[in-house]
C-alpha positions, 0 to 999 in steps of 0.5 A: 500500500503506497503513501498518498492522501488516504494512507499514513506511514509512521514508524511507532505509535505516539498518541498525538496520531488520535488527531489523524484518526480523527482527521481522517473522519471529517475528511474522506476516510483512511489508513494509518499503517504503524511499522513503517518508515518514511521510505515504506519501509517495514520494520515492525512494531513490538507492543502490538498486543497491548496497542491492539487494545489501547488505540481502539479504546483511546479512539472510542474514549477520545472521539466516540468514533469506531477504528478498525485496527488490525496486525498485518505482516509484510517482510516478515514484520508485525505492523498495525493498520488503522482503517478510519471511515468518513462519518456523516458529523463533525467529529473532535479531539480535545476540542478541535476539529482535524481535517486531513487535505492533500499531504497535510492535516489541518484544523478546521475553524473560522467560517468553515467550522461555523459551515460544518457545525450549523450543517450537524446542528438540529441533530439530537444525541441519539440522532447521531449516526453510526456509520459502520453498523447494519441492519443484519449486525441488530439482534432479530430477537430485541427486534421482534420483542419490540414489535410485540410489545408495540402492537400490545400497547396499541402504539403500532398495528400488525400491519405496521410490524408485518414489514422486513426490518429495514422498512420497520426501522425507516418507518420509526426514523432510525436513520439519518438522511445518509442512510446510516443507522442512527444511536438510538436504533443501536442503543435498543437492538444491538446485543453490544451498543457499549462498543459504540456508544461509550456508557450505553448500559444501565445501573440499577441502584436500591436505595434505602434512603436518598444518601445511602445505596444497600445494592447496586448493579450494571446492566449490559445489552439492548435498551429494548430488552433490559428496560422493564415493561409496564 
């Protein structure tokens, strides 16, 4: 894979490459290839393990953005490649917003950043898209269980949940103009919205009184599944 707009060679990993990751998304995508010199040449890196679990999370902790980072081999060494898709909403790191163009990265601000923003603005928190889930990655159970309930609650008719999931779920408005799939649609029917959304579980806590708590727990999984009925 040649050095060009959308692809990054950098010989170690250094946690100041976040704001690549995260000018990469507000642009048209790319991948940062960790392992290789300025000359493209391989000559490894040697905490692939430990990084295999740190930069996915420092993503996720710092952008709220998902990254695929993946081992490869090439002439016998280890690297790590950082394959960053373009999201539909600005995205920032500590506050600013990277854009990478041409050979460079640069910060957005000014007007353009005024452009971009008032684009994404309207858009509620769970209205947020997430561009790498499906309609197959939902769980069909959370699905049906939702259309159950809808039809016993007389909040939709048969006729409205005897559609194919796609339908069903554009009919609800859980996508965005883009076609992704917004938070709220992995927040109730994805078996793991925590990988996408950072915080997406509930805590349960029996309080005895308004400063003391006797039990406490975390509950994980799909809203629609673990919320309780009423």
């Amino acid at each position: 894979m040649q050095e060009h707009q959308t692809v990054e060679w950098k010989e170690s990993w250094h946690d100041e490459y976040l704001e690549w990751v995260c000018g990469y998304a507000n642009a048209q995508g790319g991948v940062l290839i960790i392992g290789k010199d300025k000359n493209g040449i391989p000559v490894g890196v040697a905490n692939t393990t430990k990084l295999l679990e740190d930069i996915p999370n420092k993503i996720v902790s710092t952008m709220g953005i998902i990254a695929d980072v993946n081992l490869i081999q090439e002439a016998g060494q280890s690297l790590l490649e950082i394959s960053v898709e373009k999201y539909p909403s600005l995205i920032s790191y500590r506050g600013k917003h990277y854009y990478r163009s041409g050979s460079t990265m640069r910060t957005i601000n000014g007007v353009e950043l005024e452009r971009r923003l008032s684009k994404s603005m309207g858009r509620t928190w769970d209205a947020i898209p997430i561009p790498k889930v499906t309609v197959d990655d939902l769980r069909q159970d959370a699905i049906d269980y939702f259309k159950e309930k809808a039809v016993a609650r007389e909040r939709l008719t048969r006729e409205d949940v005897d559609v194919s999931n796609q339908v069903l779920l554009e009919n609800l408005n859980l996508f965005d103009d883009e076609d992704h799939l917004v938070r709220a649609a992995v927040m109730a029917f994805h078996k793991d919205p925590e990988k996408w959304v950072t915080g997406a579980h509930i805590k349960i806590g029996y309080f005895v009184t308004d400063s003391d708590i006797r039990y406490m727990d975390e509950v994980y999984g799909s809203l629609i599944e673990t919320t309780p009925s009423r």
